[in-house]
N, C-alpha and C positions, 0 to 999 in steps of 0.2 A: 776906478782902477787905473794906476798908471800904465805908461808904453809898456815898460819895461815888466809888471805883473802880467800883463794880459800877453807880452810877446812867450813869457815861460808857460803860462796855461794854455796855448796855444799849440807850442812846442811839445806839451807831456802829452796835449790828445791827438799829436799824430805821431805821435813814437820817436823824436827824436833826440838827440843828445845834441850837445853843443854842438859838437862837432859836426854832427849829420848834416844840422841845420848851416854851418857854416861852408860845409863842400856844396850844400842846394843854392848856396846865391854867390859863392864864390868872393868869399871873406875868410878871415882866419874866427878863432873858435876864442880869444882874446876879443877880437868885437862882439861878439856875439854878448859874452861874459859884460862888457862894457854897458852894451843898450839894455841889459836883464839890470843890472845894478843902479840904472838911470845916470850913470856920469855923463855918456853921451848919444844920443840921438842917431837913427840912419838918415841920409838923406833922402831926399825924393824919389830918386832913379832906383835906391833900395826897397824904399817903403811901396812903392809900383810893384816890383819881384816878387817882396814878401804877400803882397795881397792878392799876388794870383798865387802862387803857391799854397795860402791857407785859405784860398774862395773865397775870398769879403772884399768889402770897401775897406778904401783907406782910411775912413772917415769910421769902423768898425777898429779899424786896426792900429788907432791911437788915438781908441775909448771918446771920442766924439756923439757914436750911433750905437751906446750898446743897447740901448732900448729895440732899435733893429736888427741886431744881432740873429742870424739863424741857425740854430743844430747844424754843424759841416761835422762829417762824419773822418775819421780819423784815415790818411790814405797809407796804403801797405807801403812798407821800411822798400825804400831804393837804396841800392849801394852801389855809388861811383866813384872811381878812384881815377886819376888822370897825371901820369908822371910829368915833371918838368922838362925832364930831357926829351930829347927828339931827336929820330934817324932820319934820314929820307923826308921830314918835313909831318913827319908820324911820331906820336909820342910813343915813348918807348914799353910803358905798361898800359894800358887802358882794362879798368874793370867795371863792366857796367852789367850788373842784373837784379833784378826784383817779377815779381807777378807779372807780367807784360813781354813785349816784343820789344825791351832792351837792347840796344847795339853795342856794342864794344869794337871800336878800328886800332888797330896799333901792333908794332911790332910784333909783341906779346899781347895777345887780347882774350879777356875770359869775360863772356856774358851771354844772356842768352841770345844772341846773334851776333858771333864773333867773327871779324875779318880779321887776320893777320900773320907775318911771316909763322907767328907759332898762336892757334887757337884752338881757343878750349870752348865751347858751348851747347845750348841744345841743336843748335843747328850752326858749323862753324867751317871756313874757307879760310884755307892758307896752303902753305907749304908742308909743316906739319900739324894737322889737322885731328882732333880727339872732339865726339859728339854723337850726340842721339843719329844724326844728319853730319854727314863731316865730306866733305870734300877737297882734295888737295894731293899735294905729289906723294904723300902718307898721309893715311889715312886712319884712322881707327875708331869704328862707330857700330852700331845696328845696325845702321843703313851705309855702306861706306863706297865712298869713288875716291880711286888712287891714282891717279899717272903713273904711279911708280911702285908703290905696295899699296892694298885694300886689305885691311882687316875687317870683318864682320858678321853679324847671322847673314847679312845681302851684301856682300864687296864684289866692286869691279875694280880693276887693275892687270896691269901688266903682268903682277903677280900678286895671286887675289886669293887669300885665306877665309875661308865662312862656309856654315851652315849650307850658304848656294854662294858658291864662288865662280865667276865670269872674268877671264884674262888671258893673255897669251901665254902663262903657266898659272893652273888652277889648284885650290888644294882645298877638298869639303867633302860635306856630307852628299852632296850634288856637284858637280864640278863640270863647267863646260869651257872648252879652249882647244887652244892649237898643240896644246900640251897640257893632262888634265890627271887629276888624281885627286880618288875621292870612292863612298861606297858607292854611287855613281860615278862614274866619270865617261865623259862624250866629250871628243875631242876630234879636230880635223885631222890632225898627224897620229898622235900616240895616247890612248888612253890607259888608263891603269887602275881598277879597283873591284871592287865585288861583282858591280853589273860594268864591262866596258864594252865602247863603242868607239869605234877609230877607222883609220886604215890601219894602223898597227892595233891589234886591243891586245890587251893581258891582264887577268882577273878569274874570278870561277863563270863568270856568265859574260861568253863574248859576242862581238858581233864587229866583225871586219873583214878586210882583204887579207889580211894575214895574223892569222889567230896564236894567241898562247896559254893553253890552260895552267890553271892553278887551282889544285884543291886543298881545303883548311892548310892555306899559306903554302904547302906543298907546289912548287910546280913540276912539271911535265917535260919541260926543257932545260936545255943549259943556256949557263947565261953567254958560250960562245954563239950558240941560235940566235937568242936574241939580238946581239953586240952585230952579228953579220948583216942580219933582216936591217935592222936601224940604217945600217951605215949604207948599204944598199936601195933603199929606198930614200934616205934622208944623208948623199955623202958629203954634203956642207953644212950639216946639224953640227954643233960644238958637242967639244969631245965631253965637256962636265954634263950634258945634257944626256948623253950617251947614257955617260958612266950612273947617274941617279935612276935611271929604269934597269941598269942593270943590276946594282948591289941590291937591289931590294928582294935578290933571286938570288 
């Protein structure tokens, strides 16, 4: 069997296409094409790459030892992609994932462990940040930390959207902050939902220094009550922060 027969039967029992095989050792998909048709040969420092990549000897891997040849079992498809351009000394798309603990760094990076100004993974840190696990100044995940916004069933942030939401404006099914709203909501200053718990609370089930019922959305006060209580107790609160505990009465 020649280099070139044995490099493509090698190539079909781990799944790959030209190309695949030519992004795994950092060649174009044109040599690849070249060493399968026997015009021309890899060198040395290739022929090294290729034979850890498909587990043999080099001496296996242009057909010298195929009497020693072993069953290597086919390795699951990786997919990486790595742009030429570069920002900040970072490439500008990096895509790196398959079965495994994958990395992807780069401006834009999607894999399963993505670093970058914009990632996307099962577990991924950046700026703008989407994942199983995402962490970043936005956030959007299961599991989510935002510096700035937290989307998720568990987000923390500044202002933190989810199932159990933790921030200094909260919005969930559970909600606890210095400003919170939610069918729970516990909050240091002003809470707002079904069960609340505050210094200010307002909802059908309270529990504060200064209470305001509401029953099936009905409340019991005016919203000039409320607007006073706020501002007296909180008179360097911003006026929009006011105004959204108020309208919602």
């Amino acid at each position: 069997m020649t280099f070139g027969e044995h490099l493509i039967q090698l190539r079909k029992e781990f799944n790959m296409s030209q190309e695949d095989l030519a992004n795994q050792i950092h060649v174009t998909r044109q040599t690849i094409s070249k060493w399968e048709l026997g015009i021309t040969v890899p060198d040395m420092d290739i022929l090294i790459d290729l034979s850890k990549l498909f587990r043999i000897s080099i001496d296996e891997l242009v057909g010298n030892d195929e009497k020693k040849k072993v069953e290597v079992k086919p390795r699951s498809k990786v997919y990486e992609y790595v742009s030429q351009r570069k920002v900040f000394s970072l490439p500008l798309v990096h895509i790196h994932f398959g079965p495994g603990l994958y990395r992807a760094k780069g401006i834009i990076a999607i894999g399963n462990i993505a670093t970058g100004f914009i990632s996307v993974g099962l577990v991924s840190c950046g700026l703008i940040s989407l994942g199983v696990i995402a962490l970043g100044l936005i956030s959007w995940a299961c599991f989510s930390l935002g510096l700035l916004l937290g989307f998720g069933a568990f987000s923390i942030g500044s202002l933190a959207f989810g199932g159990i939401a933790i921030g200094f404006f909260s919005f969930g099914g559970v909600s606890m902050g210095l400003y919170s709203f939610g069918g729970c909501a516990i909050a240091k200053n002003i809470a707002c939902g079904g069960y609340a718990q505050g210094h200010i609370a307002i909802g059908d089930v309270c529990k504060g220094d200064f209470i305001f019922h509401t029953s099936d959305g009905i409340a019991d006060f005016t919203q000039e009550e409320l607007r006073s209580t706020i501002l007296r107790e909180f008179p360097h609160l911003w006026g929009f922060i006011v105004d959204i505990f108020c309208c919602l009465f």
